[in-house]
ZATITOR-910012 format. One line per field, with one value per residue (C-alpha): residue in three letters; x, y, z. Coordinates in steps of 0.001 Angstrom, whole numbers, plus 524288, in hexadecimal, padded with zeros to 5 digits. Layout:
# residues N
resn [ALA, ...]
xx [X, ...]
yy [Y, ...]
zz [Z, ...]
//
This chain:
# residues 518
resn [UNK, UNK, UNK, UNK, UNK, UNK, UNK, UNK, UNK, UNK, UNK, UNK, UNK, UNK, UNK, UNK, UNK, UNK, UNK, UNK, UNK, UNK, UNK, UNK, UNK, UNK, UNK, UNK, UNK, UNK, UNK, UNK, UNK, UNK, UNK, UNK, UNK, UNK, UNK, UNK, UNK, UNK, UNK, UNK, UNK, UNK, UNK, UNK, UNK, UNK, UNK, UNK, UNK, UNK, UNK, UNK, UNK, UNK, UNK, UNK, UNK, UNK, UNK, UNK, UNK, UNK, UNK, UNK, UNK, UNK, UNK, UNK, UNK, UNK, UNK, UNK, UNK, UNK, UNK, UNK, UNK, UNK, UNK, UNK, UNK, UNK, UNK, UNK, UNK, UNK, UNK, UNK, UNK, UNK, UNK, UNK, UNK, UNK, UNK, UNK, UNK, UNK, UNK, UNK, UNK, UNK, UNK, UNK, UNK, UNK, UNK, UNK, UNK, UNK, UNK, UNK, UNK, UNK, UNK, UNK, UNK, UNK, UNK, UNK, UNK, UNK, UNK, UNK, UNK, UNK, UNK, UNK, UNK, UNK, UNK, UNK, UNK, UNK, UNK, UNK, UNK, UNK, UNK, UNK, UNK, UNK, UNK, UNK, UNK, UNK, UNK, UNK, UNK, UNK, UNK, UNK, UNK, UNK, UNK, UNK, UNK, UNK, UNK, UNK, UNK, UNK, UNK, UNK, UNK, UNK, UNK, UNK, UNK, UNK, UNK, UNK, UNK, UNK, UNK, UNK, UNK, UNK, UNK, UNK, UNK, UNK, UNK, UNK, UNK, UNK, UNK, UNK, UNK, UNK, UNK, UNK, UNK, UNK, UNK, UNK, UNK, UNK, UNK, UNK, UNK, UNK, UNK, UNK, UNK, UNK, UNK, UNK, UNK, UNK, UNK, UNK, UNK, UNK, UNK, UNK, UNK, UNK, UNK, UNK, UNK, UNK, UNK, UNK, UNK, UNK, UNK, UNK, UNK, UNK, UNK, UNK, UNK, UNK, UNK, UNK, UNK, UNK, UNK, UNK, UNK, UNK, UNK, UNK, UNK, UNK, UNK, UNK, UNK, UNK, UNK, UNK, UNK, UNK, UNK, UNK, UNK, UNK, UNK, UNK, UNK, UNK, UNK, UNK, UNK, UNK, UNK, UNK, UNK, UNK, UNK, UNK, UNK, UNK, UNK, UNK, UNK, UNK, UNK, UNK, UNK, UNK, UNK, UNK, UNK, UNK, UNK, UNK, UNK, UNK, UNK, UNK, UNK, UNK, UNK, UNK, UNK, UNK, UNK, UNK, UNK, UNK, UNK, UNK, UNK, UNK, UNK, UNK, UNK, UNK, UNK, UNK, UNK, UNK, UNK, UNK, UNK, UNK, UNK, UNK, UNK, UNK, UNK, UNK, UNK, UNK, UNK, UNK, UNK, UNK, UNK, UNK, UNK, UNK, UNK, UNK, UNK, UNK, UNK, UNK, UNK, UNK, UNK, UNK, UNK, UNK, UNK, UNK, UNK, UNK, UNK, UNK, UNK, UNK, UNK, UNK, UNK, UNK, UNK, UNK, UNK, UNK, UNK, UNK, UNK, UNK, UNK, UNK, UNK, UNK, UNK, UNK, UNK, UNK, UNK, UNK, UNK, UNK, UNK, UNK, UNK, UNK, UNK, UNK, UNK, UNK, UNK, UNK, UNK, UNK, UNK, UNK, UNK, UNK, UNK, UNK, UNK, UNK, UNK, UNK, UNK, UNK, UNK, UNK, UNK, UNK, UNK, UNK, UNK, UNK, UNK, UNK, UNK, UNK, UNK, UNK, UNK, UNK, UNK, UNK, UNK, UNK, UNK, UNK, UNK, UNK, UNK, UNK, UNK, UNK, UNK, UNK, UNK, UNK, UNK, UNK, UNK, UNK, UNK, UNK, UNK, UNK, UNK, UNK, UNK, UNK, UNK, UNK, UNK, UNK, UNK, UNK, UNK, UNK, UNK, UNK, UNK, UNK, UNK, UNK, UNK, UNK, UNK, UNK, UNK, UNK, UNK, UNK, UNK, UNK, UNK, UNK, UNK, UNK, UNK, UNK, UNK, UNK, UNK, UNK, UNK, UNK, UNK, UNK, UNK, UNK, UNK, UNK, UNK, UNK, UNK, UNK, UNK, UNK, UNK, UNK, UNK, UNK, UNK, UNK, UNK, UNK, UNK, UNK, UNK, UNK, UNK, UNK, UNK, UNK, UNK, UNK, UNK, UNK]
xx [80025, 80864, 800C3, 80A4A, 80734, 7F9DB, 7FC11, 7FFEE, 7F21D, 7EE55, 7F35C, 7F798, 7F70E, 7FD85, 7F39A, 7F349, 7EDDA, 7DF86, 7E469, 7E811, 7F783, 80044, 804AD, 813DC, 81E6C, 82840, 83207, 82A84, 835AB, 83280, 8235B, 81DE2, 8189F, 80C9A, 8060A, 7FAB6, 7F55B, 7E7D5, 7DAF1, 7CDE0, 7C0C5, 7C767, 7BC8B, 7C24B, 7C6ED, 7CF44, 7D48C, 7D4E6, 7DF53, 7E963, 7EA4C, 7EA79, 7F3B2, 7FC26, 7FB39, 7FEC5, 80B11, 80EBE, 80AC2, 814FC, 81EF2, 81C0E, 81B7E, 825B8, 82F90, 828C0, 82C06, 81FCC, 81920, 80EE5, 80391, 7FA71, 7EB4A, 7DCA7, 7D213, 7CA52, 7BF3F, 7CAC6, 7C241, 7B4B1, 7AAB9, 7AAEB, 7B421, 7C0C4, 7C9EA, 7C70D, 7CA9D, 7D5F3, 7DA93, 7D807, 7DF9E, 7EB11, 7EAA1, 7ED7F, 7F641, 7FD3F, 7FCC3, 802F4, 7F8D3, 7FCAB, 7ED1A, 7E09C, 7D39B, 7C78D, 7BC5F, 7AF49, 7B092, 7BC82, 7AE86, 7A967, 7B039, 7AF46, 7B8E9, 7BEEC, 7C220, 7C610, 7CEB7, 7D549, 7D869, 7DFD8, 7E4F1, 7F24B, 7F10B, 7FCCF, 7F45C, 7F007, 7E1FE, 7DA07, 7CCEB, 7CC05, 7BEF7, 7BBB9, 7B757, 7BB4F, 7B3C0, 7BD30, 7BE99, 7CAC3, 7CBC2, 7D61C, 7CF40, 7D0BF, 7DE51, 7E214, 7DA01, 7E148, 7DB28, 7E7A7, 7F538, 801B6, 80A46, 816FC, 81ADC, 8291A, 82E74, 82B4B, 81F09, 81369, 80621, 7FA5B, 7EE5E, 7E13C, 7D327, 7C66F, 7BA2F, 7AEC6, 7A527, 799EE, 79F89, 7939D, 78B88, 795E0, 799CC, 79249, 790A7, 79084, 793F1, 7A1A2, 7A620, 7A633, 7A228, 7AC8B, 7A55B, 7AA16, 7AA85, 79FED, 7A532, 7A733, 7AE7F, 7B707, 7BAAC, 7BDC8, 7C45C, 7CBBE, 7D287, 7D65A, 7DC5B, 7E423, 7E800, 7ED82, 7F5AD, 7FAEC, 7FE38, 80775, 80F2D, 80572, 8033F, 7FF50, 7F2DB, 7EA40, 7DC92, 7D75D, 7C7D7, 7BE38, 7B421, 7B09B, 7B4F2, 7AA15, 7AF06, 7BC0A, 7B981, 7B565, 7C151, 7CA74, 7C534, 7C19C, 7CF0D, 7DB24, 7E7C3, 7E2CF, 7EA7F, 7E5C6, 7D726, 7D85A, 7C9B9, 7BEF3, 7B27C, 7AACA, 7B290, 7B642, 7C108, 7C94D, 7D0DC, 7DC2A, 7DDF0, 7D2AF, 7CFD2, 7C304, 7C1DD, 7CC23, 7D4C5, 7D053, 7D735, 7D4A1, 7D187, 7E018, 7E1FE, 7E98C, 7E555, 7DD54, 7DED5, 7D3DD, 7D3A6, 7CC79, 7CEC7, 7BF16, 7BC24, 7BD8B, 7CC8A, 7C932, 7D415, 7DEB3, 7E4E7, 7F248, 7F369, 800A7, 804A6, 80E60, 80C06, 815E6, 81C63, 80ED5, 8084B, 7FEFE, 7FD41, 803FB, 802F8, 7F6C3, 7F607, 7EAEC, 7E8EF, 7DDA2, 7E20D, 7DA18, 7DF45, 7DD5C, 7E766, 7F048, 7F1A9, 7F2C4, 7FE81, 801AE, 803FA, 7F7A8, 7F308, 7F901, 7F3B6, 7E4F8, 7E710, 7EC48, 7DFAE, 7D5B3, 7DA62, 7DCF7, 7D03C, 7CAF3, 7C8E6, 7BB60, 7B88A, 7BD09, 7B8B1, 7B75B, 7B13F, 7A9C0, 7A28D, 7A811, 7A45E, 79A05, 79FDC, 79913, 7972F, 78C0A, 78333, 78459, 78396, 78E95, 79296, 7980A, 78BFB, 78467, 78D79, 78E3A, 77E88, 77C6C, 7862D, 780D6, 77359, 77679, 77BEB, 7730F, 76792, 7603D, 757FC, 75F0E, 76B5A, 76E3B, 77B35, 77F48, 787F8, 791AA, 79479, 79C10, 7AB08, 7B11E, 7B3AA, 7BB2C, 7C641, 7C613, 7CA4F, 7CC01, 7C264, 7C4C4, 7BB1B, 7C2A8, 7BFEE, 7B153, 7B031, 7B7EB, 7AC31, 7A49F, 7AE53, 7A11B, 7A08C, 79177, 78AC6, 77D1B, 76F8D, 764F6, 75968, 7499B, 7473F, 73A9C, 739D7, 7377C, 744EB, 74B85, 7471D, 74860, 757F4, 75A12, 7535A, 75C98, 76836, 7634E, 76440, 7742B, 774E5, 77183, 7782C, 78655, 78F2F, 78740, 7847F, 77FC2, 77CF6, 773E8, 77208, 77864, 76F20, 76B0C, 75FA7, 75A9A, 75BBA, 757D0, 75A38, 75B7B, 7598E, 76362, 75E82, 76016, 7503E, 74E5B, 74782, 743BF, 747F9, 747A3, 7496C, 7512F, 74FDC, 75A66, 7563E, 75690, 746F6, 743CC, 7387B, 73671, 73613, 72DE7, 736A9, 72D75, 7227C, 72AB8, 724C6, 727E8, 72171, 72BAE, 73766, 7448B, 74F8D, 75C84, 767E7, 772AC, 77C17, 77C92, 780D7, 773EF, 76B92, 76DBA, 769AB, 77727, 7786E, 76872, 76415, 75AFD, 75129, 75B5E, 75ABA, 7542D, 74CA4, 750B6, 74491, 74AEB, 757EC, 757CA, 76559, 771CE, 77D9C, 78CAF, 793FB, 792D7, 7926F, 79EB9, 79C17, 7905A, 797FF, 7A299, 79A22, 79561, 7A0C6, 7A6D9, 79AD6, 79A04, 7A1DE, 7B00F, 7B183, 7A6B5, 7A298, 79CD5, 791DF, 78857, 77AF4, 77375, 76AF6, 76B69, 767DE, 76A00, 76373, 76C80]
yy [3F390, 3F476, 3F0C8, 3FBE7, 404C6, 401EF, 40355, 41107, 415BB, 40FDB, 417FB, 41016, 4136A, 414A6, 40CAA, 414BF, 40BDD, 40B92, 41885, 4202E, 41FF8, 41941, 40B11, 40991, 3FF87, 4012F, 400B7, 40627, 4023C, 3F381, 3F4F7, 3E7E9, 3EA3B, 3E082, 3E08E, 3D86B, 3D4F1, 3D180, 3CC17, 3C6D2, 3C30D, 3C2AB, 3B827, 3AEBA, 3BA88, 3B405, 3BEE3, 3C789, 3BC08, 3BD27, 3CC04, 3CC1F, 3BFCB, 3C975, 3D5C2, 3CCD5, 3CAB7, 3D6A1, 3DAEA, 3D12B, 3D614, 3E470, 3E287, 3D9B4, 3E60E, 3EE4B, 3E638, 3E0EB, 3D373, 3CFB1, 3C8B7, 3C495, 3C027, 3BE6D, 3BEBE, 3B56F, 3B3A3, 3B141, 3A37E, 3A520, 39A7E, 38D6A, 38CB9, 382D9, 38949, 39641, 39434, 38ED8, 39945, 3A1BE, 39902, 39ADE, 3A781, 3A970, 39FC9, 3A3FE, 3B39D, 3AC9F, 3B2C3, 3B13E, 3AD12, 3ADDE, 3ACB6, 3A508, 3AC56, 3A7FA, 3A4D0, 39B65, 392ED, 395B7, 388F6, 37CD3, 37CDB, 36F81, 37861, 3831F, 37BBF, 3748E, 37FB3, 386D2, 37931, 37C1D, 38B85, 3929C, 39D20, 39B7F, 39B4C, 3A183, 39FD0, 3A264, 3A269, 3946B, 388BB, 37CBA, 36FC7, 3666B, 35E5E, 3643C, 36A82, 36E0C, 37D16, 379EF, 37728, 38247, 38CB8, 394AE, 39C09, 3A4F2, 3A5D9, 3AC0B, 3AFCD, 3B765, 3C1E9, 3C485, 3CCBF, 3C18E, 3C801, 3C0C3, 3C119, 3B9E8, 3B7ED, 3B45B, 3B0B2, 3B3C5, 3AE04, 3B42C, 3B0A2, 3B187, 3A734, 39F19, 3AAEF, 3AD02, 39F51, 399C7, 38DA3, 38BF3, 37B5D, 37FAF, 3843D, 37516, 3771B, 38314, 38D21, 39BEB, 3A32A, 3AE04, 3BC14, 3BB1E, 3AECE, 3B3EA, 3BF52, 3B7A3, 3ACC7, 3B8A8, 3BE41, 3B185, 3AD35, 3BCFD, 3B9CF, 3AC5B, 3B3E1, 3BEF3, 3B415, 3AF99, 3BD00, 3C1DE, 3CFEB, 3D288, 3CA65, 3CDD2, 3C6F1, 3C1EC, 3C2F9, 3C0E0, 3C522, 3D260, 3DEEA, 3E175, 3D75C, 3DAB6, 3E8C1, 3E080, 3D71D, 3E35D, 3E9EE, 3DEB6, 3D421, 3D896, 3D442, 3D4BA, 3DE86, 3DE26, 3D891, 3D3DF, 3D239, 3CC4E, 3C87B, 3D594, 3DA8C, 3E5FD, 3EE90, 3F5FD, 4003B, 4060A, 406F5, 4101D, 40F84, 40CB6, 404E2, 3FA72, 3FE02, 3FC5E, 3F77C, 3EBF6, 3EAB3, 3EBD6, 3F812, 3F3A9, 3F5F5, 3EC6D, 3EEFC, 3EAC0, 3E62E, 3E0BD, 3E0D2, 3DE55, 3D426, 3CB8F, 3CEAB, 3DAD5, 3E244, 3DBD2, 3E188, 3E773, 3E8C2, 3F0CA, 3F011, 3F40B, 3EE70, 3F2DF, 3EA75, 3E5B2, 3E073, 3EEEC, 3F3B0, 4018B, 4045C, 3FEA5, 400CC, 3FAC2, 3F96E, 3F31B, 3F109, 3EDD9, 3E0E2, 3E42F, 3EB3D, 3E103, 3D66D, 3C684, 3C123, 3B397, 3AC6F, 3ADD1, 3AD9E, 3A082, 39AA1, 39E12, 3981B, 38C4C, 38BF8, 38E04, 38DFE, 39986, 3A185, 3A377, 3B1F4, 3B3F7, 3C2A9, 3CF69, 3DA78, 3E74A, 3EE36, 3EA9B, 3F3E4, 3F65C, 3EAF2, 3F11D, 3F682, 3ED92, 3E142, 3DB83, 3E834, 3EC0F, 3E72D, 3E183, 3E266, 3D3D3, 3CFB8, 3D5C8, 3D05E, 3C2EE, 3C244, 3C553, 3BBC5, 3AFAC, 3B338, 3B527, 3A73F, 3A080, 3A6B1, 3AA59, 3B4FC, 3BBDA, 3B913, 3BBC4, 3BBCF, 3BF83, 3CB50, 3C5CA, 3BBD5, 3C578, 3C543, 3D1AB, 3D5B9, 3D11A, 3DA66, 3E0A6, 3DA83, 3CA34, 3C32A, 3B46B, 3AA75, 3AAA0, 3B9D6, 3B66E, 3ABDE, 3B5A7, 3BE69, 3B3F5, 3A8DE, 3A24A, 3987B, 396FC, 38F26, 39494, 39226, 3959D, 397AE, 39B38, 3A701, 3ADC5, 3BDAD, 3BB6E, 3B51F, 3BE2A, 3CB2C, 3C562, 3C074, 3CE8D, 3D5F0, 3CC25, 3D2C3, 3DF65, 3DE2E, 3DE21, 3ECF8, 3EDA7, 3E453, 3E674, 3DD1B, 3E077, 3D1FA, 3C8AC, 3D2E5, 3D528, 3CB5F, 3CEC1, 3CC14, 3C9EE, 3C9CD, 3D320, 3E3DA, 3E6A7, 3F26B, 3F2CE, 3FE52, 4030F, 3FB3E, 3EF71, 3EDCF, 3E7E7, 3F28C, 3EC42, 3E0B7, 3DE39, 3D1CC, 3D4F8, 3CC10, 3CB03, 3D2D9, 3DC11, 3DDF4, 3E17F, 3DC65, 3DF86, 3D726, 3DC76, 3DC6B, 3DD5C, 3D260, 3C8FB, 3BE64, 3B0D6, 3A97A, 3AF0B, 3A9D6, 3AE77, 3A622, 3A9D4, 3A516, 3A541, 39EF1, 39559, 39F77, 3A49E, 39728, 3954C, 3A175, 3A63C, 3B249, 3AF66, 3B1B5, 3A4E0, 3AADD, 3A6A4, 39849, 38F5A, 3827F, 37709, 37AAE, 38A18, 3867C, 385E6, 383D7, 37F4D, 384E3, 3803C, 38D94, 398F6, 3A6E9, 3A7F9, 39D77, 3A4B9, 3B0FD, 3AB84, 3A801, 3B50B, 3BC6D, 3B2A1, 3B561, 3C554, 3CE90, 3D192, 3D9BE, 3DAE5, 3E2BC, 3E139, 3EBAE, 3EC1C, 3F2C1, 3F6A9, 3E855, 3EAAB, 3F8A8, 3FC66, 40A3C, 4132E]
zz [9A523, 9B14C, 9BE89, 9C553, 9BA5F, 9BDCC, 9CC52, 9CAD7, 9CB5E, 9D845, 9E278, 9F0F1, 9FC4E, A07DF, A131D, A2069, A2C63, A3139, A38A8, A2E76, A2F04, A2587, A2720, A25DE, A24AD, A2FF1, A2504, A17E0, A0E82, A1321, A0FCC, A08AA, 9FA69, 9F6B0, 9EB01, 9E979, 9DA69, 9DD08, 9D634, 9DA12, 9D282, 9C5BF, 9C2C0, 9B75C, 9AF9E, 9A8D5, 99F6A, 9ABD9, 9B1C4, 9A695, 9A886, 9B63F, 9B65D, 9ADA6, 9B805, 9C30D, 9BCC5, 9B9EE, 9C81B, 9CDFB, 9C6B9, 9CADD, 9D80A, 9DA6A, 9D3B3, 9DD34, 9E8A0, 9EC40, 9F0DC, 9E74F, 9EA0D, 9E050, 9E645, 9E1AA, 9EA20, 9E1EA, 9D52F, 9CCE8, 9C810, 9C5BF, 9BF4F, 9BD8A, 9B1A9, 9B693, 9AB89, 9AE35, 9BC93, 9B8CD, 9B245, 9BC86, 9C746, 9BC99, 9BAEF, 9CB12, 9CA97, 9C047, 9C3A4, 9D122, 9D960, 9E7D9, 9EC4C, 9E95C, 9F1BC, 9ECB8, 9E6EB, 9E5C3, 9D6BF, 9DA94, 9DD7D, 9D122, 9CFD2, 9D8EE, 9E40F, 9DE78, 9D1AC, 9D9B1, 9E103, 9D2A1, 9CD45, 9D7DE, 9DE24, 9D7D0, 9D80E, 9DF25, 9E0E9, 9EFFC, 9F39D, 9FDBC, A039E, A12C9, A135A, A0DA2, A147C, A0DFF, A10CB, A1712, A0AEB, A0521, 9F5A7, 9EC20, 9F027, 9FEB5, 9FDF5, 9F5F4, 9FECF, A085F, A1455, A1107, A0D27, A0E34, A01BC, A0441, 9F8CE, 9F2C9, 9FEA4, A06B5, A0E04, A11C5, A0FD7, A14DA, A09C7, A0DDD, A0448, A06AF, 9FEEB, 9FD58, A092D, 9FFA5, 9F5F0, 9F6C3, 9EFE0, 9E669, 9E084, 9D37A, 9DAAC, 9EA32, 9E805, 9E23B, 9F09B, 9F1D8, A0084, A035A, A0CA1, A0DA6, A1C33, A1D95, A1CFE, A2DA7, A2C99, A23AD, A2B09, A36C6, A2E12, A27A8, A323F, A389C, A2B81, A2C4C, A3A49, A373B, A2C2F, A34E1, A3FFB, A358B, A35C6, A2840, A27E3, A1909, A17B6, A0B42, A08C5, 9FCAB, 9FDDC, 9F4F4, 9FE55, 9F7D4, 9F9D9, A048C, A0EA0, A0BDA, A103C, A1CCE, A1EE5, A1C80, A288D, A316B, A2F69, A349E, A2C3F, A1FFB, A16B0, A089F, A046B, 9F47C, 9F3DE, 9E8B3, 9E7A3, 9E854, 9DAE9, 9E092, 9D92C, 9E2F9, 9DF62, 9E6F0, 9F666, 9FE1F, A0D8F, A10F7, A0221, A0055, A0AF6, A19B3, A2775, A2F2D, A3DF6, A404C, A38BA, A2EB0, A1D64, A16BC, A0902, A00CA, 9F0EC, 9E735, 9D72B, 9D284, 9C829, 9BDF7, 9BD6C, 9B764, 9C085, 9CA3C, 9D6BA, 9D965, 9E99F, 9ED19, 9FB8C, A05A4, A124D, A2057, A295F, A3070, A22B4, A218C, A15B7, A13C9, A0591, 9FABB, 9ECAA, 9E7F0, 9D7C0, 9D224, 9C2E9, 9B662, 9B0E9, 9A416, 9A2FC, 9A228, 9985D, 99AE8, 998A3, 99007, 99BA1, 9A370, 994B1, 991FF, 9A02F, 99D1E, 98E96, 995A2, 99D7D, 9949E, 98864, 97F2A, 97DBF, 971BA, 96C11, 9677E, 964A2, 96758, 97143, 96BFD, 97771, 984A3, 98C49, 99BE0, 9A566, 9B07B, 9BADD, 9C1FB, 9BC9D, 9C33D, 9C2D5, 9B528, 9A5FF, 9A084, 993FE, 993C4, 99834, 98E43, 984AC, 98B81, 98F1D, 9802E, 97B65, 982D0, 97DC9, 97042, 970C1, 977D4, 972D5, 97E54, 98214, 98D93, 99554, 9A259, 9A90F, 9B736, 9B897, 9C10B, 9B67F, 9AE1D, 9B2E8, 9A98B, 99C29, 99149, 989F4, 97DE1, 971A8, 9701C, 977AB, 97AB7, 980E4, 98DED, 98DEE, 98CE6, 99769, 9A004, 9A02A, 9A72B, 9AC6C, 9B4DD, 9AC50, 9AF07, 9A43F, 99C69, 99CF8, 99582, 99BED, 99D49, 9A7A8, 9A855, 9AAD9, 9B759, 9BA78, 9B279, 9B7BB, 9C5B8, 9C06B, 9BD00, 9C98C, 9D143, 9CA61, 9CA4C, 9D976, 9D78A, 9D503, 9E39E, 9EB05, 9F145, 9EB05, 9DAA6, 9D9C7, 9D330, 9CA53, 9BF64, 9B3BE, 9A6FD, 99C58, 98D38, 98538, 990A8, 996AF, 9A346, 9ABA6, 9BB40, 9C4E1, 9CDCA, 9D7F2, 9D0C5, 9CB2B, 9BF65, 9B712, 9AB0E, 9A194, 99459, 98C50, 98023, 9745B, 967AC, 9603D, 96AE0, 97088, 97D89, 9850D, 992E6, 99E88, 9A98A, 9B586, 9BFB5, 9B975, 9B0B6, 9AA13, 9B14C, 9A696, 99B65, 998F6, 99255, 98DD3, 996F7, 997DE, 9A373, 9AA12, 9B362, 9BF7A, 9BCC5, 9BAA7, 9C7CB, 9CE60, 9D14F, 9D71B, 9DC74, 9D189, 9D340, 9CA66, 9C0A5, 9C274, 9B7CE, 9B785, 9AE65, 9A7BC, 9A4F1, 9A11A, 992A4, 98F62, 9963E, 99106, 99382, 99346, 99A7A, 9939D, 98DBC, 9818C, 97B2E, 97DE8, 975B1, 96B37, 96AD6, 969A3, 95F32, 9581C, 95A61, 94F25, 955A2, 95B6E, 964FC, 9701E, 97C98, 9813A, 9897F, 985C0, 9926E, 994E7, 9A340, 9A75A, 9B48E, 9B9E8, 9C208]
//
C-alpha cells in the first residue's frame, strides 16, 4: 500500500502561535518541507523490522518527489533481551533502513554495555544518550554515544538531534550490573542538562531541534512546556499510540511561545510514524500532519529478507495459523490469547502443574498462515531461561494479589501473571476474588484466597525474570531446595514442540482463565 495513500486520511494542520494567530514564512513559497519516518519500542520484532525496513523505503522515495528533507529516527527498545543475534539483527535493520539516529532505550541494557557497545561500534546510525554518565574508563558504547548531533537534509537545512534515556532505567533493566557502572540524571537534572544541550545547539545558528526521548509520554508533556527550542518530541517508553495533531494533547508551546509537537508510534513495531512538516524562516513549525500507520500493511522485502537469513539463519516453518483471537487492548491488564496458548504449551511439555508468566513478557502476535520458529521467539525475544519449581498457596495467591494491584496503578505495570493449569478472577479494584487449580483432565479445586495453605505445594514453572523477584514480586523467589529443574531455553522451544506436534492448522483462543469484574 502507498504511505501517501495512507496519509490521505490524516488531516494537518495549519499551527497558529500560543496567541492564537497563524505562524507564517515571510516568503510562503520558500517554506521548508520535513518529513520525519519514525519508530520507537519496536522490542526485537523482528518480522515487524522487515516490513517497516520496506515502508521506510518507500517513504524516502515519496518524499524526496515531493520536495521534502527526510529524516528517519527511533527513540529506542529496538533490542530487547539478552539474545547477541537477535540484537544484531536489529542494529542491521537501522543500519540498513539508513536511519539518521537513534536514542538508547532501556532494553539496549537488556544486554551488557560491552555487547551494546560491539554491536553498534561500526553502526552509521548515530547514537544518543544525553542523560548518561559514563565512568571515566572509556567503552566501545562511550565512544559511540553522543550528547547530540547535527545531520543536514537534501535542501541543505540543518537540524540539531538530541537523546534522552529513561531516568528510571535502573527499575526497568533485567539486570542493574549490565549498566557496567553508567548512571542516568534524575528527571531535574535532565531538564537543566536538556536545555543547556538546546542552547549550545541554537548558539551554533540551529533553529529546528527535535528530541528523541524515551522518557514516556508523561514527562514529555513536561519538557514540551518547560524547554525552550525544542520543536518536535519522537517519544517511547510509555507505549503510547498518538494519533494525529490536537492542542492541549500532542501539541503544546514552550516558555518562548513557540509549538512543541509531540509523537509516539506504541509497541512492538506493531505501527511506525510518518511526521510531515513545514517550518518559516525562524525554524517554527507552521504546518503538521501527523500519521500513525499499521505496519502490516506492508510486506518485507528480499533484501531485509536476505540480511536477517544472513543473521540467523533461514527459519524453519513449523505449522500453520488459521485464526488468533485480538491481542488485549491493553496488554498488561488483560488475558492474552498467546499466553494462553504459550502458558499451555510449556506445560504440556514439561509436564507441570501450572505455569505462570509475566504479562509484560509477551511482545505481539504472529500473522496468519506459515508460522516459522523466528515468528515464535518474536513473541517473547527476553530470552529468560525456565525453572521448575515448588510454591506453596500462600506464595501463589500473594504472586497474584501483587498483580492484581496493576489494574490500579498509573503506568498498568508489572501487570498481572498469565497462567496455566489455573482460573482466577480479580475485582475492579484489582482483589483477587477466588482461584482455582485446574488439573488435565480438566478438575477444578479451589484455593482459598484469603487462608491458603503454606504447608501445600504445587509444581510451577517460570522463568528466570520471575525466579528472581523481578518486578518485586520477591514472593516469587526460590531456594536451592524449591528449584526442581533447571532448564536451558526460554519459552519459545516447548512452544515449538507443541505446535510441530498440534494438527495444522491450528488456532489460538483464549477461554476466560483470568476473569476480571467491571
Amino acid at each position: 500500500m502507498n504511505i501517501l495513500a495512507e496519509m490521505n486520511n490524516t488531516r494537518g494542520i495549519k499551527i497558529p502561535d500560543n496567541k492564537g494567530s497563524a505562524l507564517k514564512c515571510k516568503n510562503p513559497n520558500s517554506s521548508l518541507k520535513t518529513s520525519i519516518f519514525y519508530t520507537n519500542d519496536i522490542h526485537g520484532q523482528i518480522p515487524k523490522m522487515q516490513r517497516i525496513y520496506a515502508a521506510s523505503l518507500q517513504h524516502a522515495v515519496n518524499s524526496k518527489n515531493e520536495g521534502a528533507d527526510v529524516l528517519r529516527l527511533c527513540s529506542g527498545d529496538t533490542f530487547i533481551g539478552s539474545d547477541e543475534k537477535r540484537d544484531s539483527v536489529a542494529a542491521k535493520f537501522l543500519d540498513l533502513a539508513d536511519f539518521n539516529a537513534q536514542a538508547l532505550g532501556n532494553h539496549e541494557f537488556d544486554i551488557t554495555v560491552s555487547v551494546c557497545g560491539k554491536l553498534l561500534k561500526d553502526s552509521k546510525v548515530k547514537v544518543l544518550g544525553m542523560n548518561l554518565n559514563f565512568p571515566e574508563l572509556p567503552s566501545d558504547l562511550s565512544k559511540k554515544v553522543l550528547r547530540s548531533t547535527i545531520v543536514e537534509g537534501e535542501h541543505g537545512e540543518k537540524y540539531g538531534l538530541i537523546g534522552l534515556q529513561p531516568p528510571d532505567m535502573n527499575s526497568r533493566i533485567k539486570d542493574k550490573k549490565h549498566l557496567e557502572g553508567i548512571t542516568i540524571d534524575d528527571y531535574e537534572q535532565t531538564k537543566v542538562e536538556l536545555q543547556q544541550e538546546v542552547n549550545k545547539l541554537r548558539a551554533q545558528g540551529l533553529n529546528k531541534i527535535i528530541l528523541l526521548s524515551h522518557t514516556g509520554n508523561k514527562f514529555e508533556k513536561e519538557i514540551a512546556q518547560t524547554i525552550s527550542g525544542i520543536d518536535v518530541i519522537l517519544g517511547g517508553h510509555s507505549h503510547d499510540l498518538i494519533f494525529d495533531v490536537k492542542q492541549g494533547e500532542n501539541l503544546f508551546y514552550s516558555p518562548e511561545g513557540e509549538p512543541v509537537v509531540i509523537t509516539q508510534a506504541g509497541r512492538d513495531g506493531n505501527h511506525f510514524g510518518v511526521l510531515n512538516l513545514e517550518f518559516n524562516d525562524k525554524g517554527q513549525i507552521t504546518y503538521v500532519q501527523n500519521n500513525v500507520i499499521e505496519t502490516n500493511t506492508h510486506s518485507p522485502n528480499m533484501i531485509i529478507s536476505k540480511a536477517v537469513d544472513n543473521i540467523l539463519g533461514e527459519s524453519e516453518k513449523i505449522g500453520n495459523l488459521r485464526y488468533v483471537d485480538p491481542l488485549p487492548v491493553n496488554n498488561t491488564i488483560e488475558e492474552n490469547p498467546w499466553a494462553d496458548f504459550v502458558s499451555d504449551a510449556v506445560r504440556h511439555q514439561l509436564d507441570s502443574d501450572i505455569v505462570l508468566i509475566n504479562s509484560a513478557n509477551f511482545r505481539g502476535s504472529v500473522d496468519l498462515g506459515t508460522v516459522t520458529e523466528l515468528d515464535i521467539s518474536s513473541i517473547f525475544p527476553f530470552n529468560n531461561k525456565l525453572f521448575k519449581v515448588k510454591i506453596n498457596e500462600k506464595d501463589l495467591v500473594e504472586a497474584l494479589k501483587l498483580g492484581g494491584k496493576t489494574l490500579l496503578s498509573e503506568n498498568k505495570k508489572p501487570g498481572i501473571i498469565q497462567v496455566s493449569g489455573l482460573t482466577y478472577t480479580l475485582d475492579a479494584q484489582g482483589n483477587l476474588v477466588d482461584l482455582y487449580l485446574v488439573d488435565k483432565q480438566g478438575k477444578k479445586t479451589a484455593i482459598d484466597v484469603n487462608n491458603p495453605n503454606p504447608n501445600r505445594y504445587i509444581c510451577a514453572i517460570y522463568d528466570e525474570f520471575m525466579l528472581k523477584g523481578g518486578d518485586n514480586m520477591d514472593v516469587l523467589k526460590r531456594t536451592d531446595d524449591e528449584i526442581l529443574e533447571r532448564y536451558t531455553f526460554d519459552k519459545d522451544k516447548p512452544t515449538i514442540d507443541y505446535i510441530k506436534s498440534l494438527p495444522q492448522p491450528f488456532d489460538v483462543r483464549k477461554d476466560g482463565r483470568i476473569q476480571i469484574l467491571k
